[in-house]
SEPAZA-753414 format. One record per atom (N, C-alpha, C, O, CB): y, x, z; chain; atom name; residue number from 1; residue in one letter. Coordinates in Angstrom, 2 decimals, m for minus. Atoms other than C-alpha are relative to their C-alpha. Glycine has a CB too. Example, Ala and Ser with C-alpha at 12.3 -4.5 7.8 and 13.67 -1.06 7.14 Angstrom:
<rs>
       y       x       z unit site pos code
   m1.19    0.89    0.00    A    N   1    A
   m4.50   12.30    7.80    A   CA   1    A
    1.20    0.90    0.00    A    C   1    A
    1.18    1.94    0.66    A    O   1    A
    0.03   m0.99    1.25    A   CB   1    A
   m1.19   m0.82   m0.06    A    N   2    S
   m1.06   13.67    7.14    A   CA   2    S
    1.09   m0.77    0.73    A    C   2    S
    2.20   m0.26    0.90    A    O   2    S
    0.46    0.41   m1.42    A   CB   2    S
</rs>
This chain:
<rs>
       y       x       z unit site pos code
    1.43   m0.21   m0.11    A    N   1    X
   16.24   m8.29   m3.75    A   CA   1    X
   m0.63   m0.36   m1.34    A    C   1    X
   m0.53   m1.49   m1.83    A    O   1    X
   m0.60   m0.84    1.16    A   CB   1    X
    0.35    0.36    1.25    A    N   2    X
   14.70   m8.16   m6.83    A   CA   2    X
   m1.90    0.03    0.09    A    C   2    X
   m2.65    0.88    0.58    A    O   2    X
    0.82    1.20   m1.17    A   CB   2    X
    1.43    0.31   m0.31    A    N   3    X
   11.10   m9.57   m7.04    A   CA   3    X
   m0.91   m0.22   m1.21    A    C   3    X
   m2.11   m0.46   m1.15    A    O   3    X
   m0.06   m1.23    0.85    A   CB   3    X
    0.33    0.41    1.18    A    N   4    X
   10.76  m10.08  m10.81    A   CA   4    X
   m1.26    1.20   m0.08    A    C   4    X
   m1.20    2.14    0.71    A    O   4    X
    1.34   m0.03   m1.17    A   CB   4    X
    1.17   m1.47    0.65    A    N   5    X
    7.22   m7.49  m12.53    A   CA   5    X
    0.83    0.21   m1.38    A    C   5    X
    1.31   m0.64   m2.13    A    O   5    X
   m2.22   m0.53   m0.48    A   CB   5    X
   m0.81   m0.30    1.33    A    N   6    X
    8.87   m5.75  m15.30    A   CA   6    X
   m0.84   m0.57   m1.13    A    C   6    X
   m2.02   m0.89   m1.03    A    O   6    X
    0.28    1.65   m0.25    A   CB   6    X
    0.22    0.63    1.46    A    N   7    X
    8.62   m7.05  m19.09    A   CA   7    X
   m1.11    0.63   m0.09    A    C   7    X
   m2.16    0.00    0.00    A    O   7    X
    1.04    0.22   m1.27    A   CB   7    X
    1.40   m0.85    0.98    A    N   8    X
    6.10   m4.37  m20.33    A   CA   8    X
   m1.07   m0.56    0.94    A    C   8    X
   m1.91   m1.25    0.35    A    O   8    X
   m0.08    2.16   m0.08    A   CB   8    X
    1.13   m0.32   m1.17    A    N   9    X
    3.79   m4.52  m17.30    A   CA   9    X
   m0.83   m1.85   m0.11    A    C   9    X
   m2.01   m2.19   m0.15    A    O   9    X
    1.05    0.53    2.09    A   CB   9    X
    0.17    1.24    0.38    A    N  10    X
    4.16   m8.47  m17.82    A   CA  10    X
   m1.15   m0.40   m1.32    A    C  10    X
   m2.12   m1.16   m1.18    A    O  10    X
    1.39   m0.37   m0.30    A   CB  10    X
    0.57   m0.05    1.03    A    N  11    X
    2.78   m8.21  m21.26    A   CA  11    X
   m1.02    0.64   m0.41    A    C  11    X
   m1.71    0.36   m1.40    A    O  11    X
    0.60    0.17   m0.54    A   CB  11    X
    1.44   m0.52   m0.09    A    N  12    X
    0.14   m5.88  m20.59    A   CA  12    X
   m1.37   m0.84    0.35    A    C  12    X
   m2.48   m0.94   m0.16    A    O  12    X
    0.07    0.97    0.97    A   CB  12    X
    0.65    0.85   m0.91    A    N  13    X
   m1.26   m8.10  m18.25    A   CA  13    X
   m0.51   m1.41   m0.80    A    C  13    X
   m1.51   m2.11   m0.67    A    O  13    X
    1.05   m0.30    1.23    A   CB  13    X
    0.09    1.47    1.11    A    N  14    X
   m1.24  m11.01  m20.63    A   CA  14    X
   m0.78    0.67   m0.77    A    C  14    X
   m1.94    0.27   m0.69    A    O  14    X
    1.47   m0.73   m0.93    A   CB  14    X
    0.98   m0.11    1.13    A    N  15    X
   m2.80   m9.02  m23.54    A   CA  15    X
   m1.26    0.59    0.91    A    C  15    X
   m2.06    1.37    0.39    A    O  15    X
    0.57    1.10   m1.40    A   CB  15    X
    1.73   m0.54   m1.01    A    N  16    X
   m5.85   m8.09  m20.95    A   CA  16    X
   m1.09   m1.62   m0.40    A    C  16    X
   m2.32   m1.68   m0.51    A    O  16    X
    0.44    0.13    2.75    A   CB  16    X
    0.65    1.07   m0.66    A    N  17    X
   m6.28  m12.21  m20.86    A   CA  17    X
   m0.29   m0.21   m1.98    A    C  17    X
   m1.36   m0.59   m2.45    A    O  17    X
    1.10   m1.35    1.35    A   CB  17    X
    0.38   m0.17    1.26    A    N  18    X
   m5.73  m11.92  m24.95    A   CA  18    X
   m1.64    0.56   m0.67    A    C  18    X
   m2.32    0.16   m1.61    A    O  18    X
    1.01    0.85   m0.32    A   CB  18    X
    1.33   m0.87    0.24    A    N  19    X
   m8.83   m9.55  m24.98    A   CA  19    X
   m1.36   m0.62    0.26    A    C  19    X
   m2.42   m0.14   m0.13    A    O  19    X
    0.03    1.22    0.89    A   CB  19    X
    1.40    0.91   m0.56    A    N  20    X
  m11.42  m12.39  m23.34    A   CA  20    X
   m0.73    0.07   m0.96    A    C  20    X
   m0.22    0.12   m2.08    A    O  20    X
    0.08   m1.57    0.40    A   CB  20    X
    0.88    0.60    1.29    A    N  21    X
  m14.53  m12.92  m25.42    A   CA  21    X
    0.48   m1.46   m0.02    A    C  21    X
    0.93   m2.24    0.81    A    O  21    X
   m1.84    0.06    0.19    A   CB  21    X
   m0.47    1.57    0.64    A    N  22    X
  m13.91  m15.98  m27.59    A   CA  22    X
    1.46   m0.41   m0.15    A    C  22    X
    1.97   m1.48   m0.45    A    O  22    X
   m0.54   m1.18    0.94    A   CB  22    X
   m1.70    0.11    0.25    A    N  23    X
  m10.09  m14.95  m27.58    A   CA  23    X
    0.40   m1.17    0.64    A    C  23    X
    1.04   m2.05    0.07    A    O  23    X
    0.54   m0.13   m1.62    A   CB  23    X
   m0.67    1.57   m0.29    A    N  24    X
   m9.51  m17.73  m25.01    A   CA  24    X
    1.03    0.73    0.58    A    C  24    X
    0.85    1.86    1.04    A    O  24    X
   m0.83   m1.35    1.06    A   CB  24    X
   m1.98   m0.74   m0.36    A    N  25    X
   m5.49  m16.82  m24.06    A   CA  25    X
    0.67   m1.04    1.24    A    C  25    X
    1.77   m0.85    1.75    A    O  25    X
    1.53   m0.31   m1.95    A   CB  25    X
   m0.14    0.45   m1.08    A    N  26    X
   m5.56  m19.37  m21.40    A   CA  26    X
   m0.30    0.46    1.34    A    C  26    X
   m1.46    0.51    1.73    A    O  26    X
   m0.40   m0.81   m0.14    A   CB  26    X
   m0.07   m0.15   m1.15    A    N  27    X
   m4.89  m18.45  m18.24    A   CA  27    X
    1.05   m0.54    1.32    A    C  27    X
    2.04   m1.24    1.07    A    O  27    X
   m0.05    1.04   m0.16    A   CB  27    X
   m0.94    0.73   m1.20    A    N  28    X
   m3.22  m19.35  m14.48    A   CA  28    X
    0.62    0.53    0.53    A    C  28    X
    0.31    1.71    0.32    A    O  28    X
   m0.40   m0.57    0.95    A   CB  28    X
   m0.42   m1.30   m1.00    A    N  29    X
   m1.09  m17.58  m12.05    A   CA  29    X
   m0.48    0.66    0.83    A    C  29    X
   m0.08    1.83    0.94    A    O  29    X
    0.72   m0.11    0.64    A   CB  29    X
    0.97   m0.88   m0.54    A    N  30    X
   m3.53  m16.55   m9.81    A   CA  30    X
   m0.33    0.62   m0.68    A    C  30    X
   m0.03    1.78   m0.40    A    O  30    X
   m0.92   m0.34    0.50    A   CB  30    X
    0.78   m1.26    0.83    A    N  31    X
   m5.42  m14.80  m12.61    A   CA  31    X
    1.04    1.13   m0.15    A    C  31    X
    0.80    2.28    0.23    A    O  31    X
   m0.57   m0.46   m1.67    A   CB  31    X
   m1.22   m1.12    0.13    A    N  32    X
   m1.99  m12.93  m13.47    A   CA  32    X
    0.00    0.79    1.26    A    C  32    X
   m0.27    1.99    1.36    A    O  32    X
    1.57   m0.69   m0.19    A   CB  32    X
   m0.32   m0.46   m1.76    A    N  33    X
   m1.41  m12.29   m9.72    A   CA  33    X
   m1.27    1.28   m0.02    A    C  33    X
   m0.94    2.45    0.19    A    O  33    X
   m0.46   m1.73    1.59    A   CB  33    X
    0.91   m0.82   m0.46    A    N  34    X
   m5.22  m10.59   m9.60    A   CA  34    X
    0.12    1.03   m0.95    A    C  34    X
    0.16    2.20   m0.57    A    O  34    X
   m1.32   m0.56    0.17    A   CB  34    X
   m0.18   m1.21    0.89    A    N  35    X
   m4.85   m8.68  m12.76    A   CA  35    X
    1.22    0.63    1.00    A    C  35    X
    0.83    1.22    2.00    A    O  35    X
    0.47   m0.39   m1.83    A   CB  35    X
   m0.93   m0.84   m0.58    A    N  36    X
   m1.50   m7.29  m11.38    A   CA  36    X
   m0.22    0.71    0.94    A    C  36    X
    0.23    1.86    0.90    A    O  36    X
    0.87   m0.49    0.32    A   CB  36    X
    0.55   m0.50   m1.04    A    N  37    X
   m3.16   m6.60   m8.05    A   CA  37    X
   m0.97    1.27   m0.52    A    C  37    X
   m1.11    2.34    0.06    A    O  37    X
   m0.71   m1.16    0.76    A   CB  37    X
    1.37   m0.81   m0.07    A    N  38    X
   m6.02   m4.86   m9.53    A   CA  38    X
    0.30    0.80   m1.11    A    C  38    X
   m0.62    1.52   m1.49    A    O  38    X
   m1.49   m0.84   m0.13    A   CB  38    X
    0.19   m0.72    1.27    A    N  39    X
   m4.75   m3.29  m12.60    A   CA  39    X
    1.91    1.28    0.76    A    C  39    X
    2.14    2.41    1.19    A    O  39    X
    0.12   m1.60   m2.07    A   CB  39    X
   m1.93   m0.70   m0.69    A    N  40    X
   m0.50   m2.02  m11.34    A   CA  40    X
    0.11   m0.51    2.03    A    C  40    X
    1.03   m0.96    2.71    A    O  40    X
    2.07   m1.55   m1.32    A   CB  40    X
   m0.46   m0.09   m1.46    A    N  41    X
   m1.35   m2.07   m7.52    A   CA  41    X
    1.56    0.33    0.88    A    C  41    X
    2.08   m0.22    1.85    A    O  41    X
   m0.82    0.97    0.37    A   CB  41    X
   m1.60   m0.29   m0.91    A    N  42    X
    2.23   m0.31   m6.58    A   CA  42    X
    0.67   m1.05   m1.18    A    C  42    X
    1.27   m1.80   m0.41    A    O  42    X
    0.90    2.20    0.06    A   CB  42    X
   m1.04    0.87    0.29    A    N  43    X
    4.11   m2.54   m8.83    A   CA  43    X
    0.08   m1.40    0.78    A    C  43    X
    1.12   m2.06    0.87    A    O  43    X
   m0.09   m0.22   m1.38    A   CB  43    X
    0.22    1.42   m0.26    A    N  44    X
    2.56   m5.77   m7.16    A   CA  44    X
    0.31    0.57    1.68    A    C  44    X
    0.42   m0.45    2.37    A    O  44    X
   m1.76   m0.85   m0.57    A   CB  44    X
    0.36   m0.44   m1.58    A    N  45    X
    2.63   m3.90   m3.31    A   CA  45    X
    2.02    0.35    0.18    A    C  45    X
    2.69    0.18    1.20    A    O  45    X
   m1.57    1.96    0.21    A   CB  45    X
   m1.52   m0.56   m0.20    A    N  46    X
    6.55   m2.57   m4.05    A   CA  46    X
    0.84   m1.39   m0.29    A    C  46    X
    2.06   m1.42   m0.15    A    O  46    X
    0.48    1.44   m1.24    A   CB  46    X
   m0.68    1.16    0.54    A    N  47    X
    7.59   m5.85   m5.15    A   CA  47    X
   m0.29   m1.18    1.84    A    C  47    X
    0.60   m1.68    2.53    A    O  47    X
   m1.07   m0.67   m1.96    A   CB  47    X
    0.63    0.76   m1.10    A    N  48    X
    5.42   m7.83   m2.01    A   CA  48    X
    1.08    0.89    1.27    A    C  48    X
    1.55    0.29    2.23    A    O  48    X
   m2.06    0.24    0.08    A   CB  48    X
   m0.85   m0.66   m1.06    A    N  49    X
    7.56   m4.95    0.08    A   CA  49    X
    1.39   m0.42    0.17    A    C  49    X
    1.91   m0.77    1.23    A    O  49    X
    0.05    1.38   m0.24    A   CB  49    X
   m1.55    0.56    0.23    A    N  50    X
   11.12   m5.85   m1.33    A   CA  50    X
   m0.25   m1.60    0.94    A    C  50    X
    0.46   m1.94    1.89    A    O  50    X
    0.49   m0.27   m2.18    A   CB  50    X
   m0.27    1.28   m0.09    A    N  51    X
   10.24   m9.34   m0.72    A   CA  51    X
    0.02   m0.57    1.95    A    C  51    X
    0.49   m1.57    2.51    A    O  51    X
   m1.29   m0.71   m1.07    A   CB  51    X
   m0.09    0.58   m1.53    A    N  52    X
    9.38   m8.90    3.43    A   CA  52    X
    1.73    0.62    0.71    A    C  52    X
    2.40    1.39    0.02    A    O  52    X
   m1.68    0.85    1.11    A   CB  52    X
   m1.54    0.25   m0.86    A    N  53    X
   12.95   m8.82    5.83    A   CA  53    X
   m0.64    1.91    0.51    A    C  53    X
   m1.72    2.28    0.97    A    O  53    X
    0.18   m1.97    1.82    A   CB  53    X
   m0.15   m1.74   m0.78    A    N  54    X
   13.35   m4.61    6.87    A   CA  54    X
   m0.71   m0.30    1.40    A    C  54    X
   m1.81    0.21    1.62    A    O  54    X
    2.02    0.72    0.38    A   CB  54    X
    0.79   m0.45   m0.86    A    N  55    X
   12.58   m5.46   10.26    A   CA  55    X
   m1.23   m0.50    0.14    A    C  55    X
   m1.93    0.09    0.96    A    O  55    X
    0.50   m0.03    0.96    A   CB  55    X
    1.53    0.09    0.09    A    N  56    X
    9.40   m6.85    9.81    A   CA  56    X
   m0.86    1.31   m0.33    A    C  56    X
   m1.74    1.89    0.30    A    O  56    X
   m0.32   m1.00   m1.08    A   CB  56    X
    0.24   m1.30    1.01    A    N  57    X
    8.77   m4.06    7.52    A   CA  57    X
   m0.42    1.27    1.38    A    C  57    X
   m1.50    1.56    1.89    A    O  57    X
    1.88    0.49   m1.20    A   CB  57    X
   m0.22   m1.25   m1.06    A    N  58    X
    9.56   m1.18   10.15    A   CA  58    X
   m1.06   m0.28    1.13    A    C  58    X
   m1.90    0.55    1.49    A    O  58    X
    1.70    0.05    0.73    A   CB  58    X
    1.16    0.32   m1.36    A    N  59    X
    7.49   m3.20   13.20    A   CA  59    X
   m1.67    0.11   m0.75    A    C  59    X
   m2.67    0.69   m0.33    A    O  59    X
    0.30   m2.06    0.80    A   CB  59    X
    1.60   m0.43    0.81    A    N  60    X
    4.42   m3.39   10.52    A   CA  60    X
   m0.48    1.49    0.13    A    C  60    X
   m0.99    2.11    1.06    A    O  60    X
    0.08   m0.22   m1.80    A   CB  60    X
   m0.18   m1.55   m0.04    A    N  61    X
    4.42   m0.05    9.60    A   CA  61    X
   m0.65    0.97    1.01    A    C  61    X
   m1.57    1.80    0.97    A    O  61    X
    1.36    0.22    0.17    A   CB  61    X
   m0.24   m0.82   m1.45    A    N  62    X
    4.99    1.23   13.10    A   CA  62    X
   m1.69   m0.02    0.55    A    C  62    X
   m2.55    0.85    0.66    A    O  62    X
    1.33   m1.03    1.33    A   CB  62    X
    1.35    0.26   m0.24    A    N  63    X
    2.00   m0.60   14.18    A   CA  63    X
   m1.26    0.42   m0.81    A    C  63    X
   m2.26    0.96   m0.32    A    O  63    X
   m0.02   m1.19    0.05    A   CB  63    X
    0.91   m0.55    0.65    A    N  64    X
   m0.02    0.10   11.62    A   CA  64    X
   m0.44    1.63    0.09    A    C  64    X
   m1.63    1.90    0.22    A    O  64    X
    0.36   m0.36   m1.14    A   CB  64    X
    0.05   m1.19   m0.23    A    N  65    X
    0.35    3.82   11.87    A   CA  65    X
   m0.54    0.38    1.63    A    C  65    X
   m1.21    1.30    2.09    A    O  65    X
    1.34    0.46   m0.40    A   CB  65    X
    0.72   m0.56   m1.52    A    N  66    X
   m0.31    3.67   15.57    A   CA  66    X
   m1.59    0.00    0.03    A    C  66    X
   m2.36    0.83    0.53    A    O  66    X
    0.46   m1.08    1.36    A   CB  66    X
    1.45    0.11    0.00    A    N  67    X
   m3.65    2.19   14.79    A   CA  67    X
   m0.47    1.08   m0.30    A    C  67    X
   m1.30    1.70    0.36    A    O  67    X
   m0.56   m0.89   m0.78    A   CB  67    X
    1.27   m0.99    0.79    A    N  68    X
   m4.73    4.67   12.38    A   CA  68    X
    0.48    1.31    1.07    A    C  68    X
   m0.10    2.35    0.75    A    O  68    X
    0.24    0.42   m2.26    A   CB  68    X
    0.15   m1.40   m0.56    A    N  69    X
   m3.67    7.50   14.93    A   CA  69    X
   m0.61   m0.17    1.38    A    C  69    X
   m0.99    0.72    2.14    A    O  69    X
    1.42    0.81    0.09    A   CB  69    X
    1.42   m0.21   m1.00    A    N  70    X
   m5.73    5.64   17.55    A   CA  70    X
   m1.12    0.21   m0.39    A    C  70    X
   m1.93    0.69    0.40    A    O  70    X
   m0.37   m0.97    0.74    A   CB  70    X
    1.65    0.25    0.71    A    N  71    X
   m8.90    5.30   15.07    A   CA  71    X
    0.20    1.70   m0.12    A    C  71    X
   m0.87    2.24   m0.41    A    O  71    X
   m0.32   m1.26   m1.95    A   CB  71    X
    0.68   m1.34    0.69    A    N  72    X
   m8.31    9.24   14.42    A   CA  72    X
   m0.50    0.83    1.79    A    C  72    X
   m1.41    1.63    1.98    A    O  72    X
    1.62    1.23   m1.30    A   CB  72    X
    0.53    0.22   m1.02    A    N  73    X
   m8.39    9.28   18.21    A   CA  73    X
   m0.83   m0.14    0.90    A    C  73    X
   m0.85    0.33    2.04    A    O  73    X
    0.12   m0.26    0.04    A   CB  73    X
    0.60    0.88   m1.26    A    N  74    X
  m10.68    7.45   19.73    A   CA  74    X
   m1.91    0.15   m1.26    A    C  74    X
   m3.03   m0.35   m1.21    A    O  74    X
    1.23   m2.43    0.35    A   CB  74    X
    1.06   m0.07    1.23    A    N  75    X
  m12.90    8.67   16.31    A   CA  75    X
   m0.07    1.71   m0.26    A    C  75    X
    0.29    2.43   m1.19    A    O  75    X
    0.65   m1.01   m1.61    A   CB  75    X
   m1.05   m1.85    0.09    A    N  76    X
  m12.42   12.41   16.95    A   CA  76    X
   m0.97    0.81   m0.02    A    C  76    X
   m0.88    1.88   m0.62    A    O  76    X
    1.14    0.68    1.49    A   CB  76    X
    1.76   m1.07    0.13    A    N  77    X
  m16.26   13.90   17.46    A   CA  77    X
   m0.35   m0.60   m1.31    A    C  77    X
   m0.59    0.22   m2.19    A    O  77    X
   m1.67   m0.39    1.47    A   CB  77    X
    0.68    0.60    1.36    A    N  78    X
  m17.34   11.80   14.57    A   CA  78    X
    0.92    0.55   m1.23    A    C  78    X
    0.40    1.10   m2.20    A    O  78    X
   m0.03   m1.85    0.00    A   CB  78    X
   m0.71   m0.40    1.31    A    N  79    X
  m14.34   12.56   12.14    A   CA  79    X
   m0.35    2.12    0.37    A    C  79    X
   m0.10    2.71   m0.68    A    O  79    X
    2.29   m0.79    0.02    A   CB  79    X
   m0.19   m1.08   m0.09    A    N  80    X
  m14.86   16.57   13.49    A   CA  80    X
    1.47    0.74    0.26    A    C  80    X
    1.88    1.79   m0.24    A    O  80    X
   m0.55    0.25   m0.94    A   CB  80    X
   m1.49   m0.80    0.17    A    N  81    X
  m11.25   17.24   14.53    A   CA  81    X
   m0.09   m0.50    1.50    A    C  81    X
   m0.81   m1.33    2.06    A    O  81    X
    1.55   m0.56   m1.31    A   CB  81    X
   m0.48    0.35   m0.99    A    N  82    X
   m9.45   17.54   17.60    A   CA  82    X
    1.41    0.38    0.70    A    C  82    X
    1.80    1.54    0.79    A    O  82    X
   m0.86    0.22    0.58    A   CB  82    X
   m1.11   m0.47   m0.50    A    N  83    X
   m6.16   17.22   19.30    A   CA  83    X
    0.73    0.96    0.19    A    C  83    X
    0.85    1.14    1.40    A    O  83    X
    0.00   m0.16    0.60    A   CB  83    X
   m0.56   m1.12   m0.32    A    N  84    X
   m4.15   20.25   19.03    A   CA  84    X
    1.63    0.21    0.54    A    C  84    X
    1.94    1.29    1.05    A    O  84    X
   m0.24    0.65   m1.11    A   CB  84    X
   m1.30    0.38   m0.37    A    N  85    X
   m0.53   19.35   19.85    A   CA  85    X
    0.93   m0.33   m0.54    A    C  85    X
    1.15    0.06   m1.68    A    O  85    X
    0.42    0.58    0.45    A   CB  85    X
   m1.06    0.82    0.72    A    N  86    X
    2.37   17.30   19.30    A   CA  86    X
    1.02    0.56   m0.72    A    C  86    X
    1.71    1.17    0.09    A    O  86    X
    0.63   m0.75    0.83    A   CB  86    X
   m1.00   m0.21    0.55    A    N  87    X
    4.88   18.20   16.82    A   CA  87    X
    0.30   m0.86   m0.95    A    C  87    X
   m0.51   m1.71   m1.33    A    O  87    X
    0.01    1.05   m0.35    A   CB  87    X
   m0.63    0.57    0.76    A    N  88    X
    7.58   16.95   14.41    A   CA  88    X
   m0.22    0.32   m1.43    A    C  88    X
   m0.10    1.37   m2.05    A    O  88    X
    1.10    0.12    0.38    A   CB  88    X
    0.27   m0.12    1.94    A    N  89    X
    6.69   16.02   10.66    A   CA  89    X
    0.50   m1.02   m0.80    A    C  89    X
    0.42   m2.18   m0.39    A    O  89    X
   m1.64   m0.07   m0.53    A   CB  89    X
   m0.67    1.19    0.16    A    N  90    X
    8.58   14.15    8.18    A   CA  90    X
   m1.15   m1.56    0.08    A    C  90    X
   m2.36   m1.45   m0.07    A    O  90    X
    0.81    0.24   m1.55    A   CB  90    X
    0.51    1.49   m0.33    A    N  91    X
    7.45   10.10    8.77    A   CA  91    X
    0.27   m0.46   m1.60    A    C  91    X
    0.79    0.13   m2.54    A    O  91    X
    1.04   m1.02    1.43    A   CB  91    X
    0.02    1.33    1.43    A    N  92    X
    7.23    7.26    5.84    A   CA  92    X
    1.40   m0.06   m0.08    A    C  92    X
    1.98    0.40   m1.06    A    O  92    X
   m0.75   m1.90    0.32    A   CB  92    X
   m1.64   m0.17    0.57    A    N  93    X
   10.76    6.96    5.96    A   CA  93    X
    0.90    1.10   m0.48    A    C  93    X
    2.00    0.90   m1.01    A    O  93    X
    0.77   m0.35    0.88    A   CB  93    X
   m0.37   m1.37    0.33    A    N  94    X
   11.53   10.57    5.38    A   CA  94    X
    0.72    0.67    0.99    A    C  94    X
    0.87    1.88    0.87    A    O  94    X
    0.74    0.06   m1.15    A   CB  94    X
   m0.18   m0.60   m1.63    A    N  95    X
   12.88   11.27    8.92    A   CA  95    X
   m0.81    0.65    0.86    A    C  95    X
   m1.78   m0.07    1.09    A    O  95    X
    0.23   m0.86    0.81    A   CB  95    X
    0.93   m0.74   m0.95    A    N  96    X
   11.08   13.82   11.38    A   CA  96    X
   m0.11   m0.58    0.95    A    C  96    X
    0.93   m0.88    1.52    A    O  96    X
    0.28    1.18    0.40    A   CB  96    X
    0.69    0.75   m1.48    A    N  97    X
    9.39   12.18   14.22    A   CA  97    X
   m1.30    0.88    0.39    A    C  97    X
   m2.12    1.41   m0.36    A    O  97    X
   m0.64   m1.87   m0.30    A   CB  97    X
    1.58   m0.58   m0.73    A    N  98    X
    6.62   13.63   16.80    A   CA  98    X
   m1.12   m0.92   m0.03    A    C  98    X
   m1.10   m2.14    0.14    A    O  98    X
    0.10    0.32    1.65    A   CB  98    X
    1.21    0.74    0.53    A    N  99    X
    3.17   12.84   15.98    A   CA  99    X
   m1.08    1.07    0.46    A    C  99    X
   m0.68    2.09    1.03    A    O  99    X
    0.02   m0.36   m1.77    A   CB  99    X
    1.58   m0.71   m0.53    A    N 100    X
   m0.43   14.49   16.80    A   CA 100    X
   m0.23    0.83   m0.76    A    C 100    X
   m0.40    0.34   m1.88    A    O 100    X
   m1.34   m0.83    0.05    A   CB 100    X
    0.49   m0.96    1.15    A    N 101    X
   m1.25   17.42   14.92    A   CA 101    X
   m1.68    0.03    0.51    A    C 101    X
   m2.02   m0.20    1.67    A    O 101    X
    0.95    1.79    0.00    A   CB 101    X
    1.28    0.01   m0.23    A    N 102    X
   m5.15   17.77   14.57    A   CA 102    X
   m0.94    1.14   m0.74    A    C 102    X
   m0.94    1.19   m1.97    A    O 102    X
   m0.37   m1.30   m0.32    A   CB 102    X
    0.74   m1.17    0.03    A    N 103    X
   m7.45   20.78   14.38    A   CA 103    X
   m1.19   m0.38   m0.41    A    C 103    X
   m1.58   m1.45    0.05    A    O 103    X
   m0.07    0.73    1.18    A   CB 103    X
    1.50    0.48    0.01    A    N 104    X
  m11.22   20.82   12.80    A   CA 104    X
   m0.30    0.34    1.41    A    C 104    X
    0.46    0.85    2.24    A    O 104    X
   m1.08    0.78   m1.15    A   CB 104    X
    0.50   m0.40   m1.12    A    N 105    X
  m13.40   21.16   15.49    A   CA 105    X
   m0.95    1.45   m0.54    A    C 105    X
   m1.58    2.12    0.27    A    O 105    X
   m0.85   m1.33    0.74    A   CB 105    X
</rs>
């Protein structure tokens, strides 16, 4: 499991804190952490991914996706679409699974 941020991306991030007015070059790990967050989102989100156990991973996921296909659901006059029928499309993992296909209204 590799959890390290690559060299360059490392050093970017640092010369951002180089750039302060008054050239102050002090900084903490949180600050690193938020730059990384806010500047290389998938490097800091693919790294936070490696680092959770697969099946956590898969039950997240799962759940999460159910939500957003109850919110498209249960949100279906307001978003303008509606239920048209179930078929198979590839999933996040790249496997075909049945899921809701959805029509404007």
């Amino acid at each position: 499991m590799d959890t390290s941020i690559k060299e360059d991306i490392c050093k970017q991030i640092i010369g951002v804190f180089n750039k302060r007015e008054g050239n102050d070059y002090d900084f903490d790990s949180h600050e690193f952490i938020s730059v990384l967050k806010l500047c290389f989102p998938e490097e800091y989100y693919n790294k936070l991914l490696n680092y959770i156990p697969t099946e956590i991973k898969e039950k997240a996921f799962h759940q999460m996706h159910s939500q957003i296909g109850l919110q498209l659901s249960r949100n279906s006059v307001t978003l303008g679409i509606k239920k048209a029928q179930r078929h198979n499309s590839p999933n996040y993992k790249g496997g075909n699974t049945q899921n809701e296909k959805w029509d404007k209204c």
